[in-house]
C-alpha positions, 0 to 999 in steps of 0.5 A: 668349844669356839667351834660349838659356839660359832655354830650356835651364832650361825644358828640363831642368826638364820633363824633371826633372819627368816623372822624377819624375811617371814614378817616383813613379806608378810605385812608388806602385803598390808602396808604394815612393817613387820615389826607389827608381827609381834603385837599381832601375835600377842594379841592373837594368843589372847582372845579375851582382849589384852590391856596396852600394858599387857601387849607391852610386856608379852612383846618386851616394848615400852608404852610409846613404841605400843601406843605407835602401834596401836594407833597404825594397827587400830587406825587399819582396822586390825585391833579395836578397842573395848573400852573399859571406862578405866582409861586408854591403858586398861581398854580391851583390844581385840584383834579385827577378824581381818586382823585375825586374817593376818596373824593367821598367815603368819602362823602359816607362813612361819609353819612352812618356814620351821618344817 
C-alpha cells in the first residue's frame, strides 16, 4: 500500500511541477507571473463576463489576492471591465482579445504537455 501510495505522490508532484514550469514560461513572455494563469483561465471558460467574486471562488483566491491581479492584468490590457453601476465587485471582466491570445497558448501549451 506504501508502494501504491509513494507512487501516487510522485505522480501528482510531476504533474504540479509542469503546471508551473507550463505557466511560468508561458507568462514570463508578457512580464506576468504564472500565478496568473488561473485568473486567465477562469475567465477564459467565461465568455459572458464573470464578477471579481466569482473569479474568486473558480481560482480558490481571497478577494485581495484578485483585487492584485486584476489591477496587474487590467493594468496590461488583458482583462476590461464592464461596469455594472453595482459596484467594482459586481463589474463584468472580460478577458482583452490579446488576453484571449495568452490563455490560448496556455491551452496549447498544456495540450502539448498532457499528450
Amino acid at each position: 500500500m506504501q508502494d501504491r501510495f509513494d507512487r501516487f505522490s510522485q505522480a501528482i508532484f510531476e504533474i504540479w511541477r509542469s503546471w508551473h514550469k507550463i505557466a511560468a514560461d508561458e507568462l514570463e513572455k508578457h512580464g506576468l507571473k504564472g500565478a496568473y494563469v488561473g485568473y486567465l483561465k477562469a475567465m477564459q471558460r467565461h465568455p459572458e463576463g464573470i464578477t471579481a467574486v466569482a473569479l474568486g471562488r473558480a481560482c480558490y483566491k481571497d478577494k485581495a489576492d484578485v483585487s492584485r491581479a486584476l489591477a496587474t492584468l487590467e493594468g496590461r490590457g488583458l482583462v476590461r471591465r464592464e461596469n455594472s453601476g453595482s459596484g467594482v465587485y459586481r463589474s463584468r471582466l472580460f478577458l482583452t482579445e490579446e488576453g484571449m491570445e495568452i490563455a490560448c497558448e496556455i491551452n496549447r501549451r498544456a495540450v502539448l504537455a498532457v499528450e
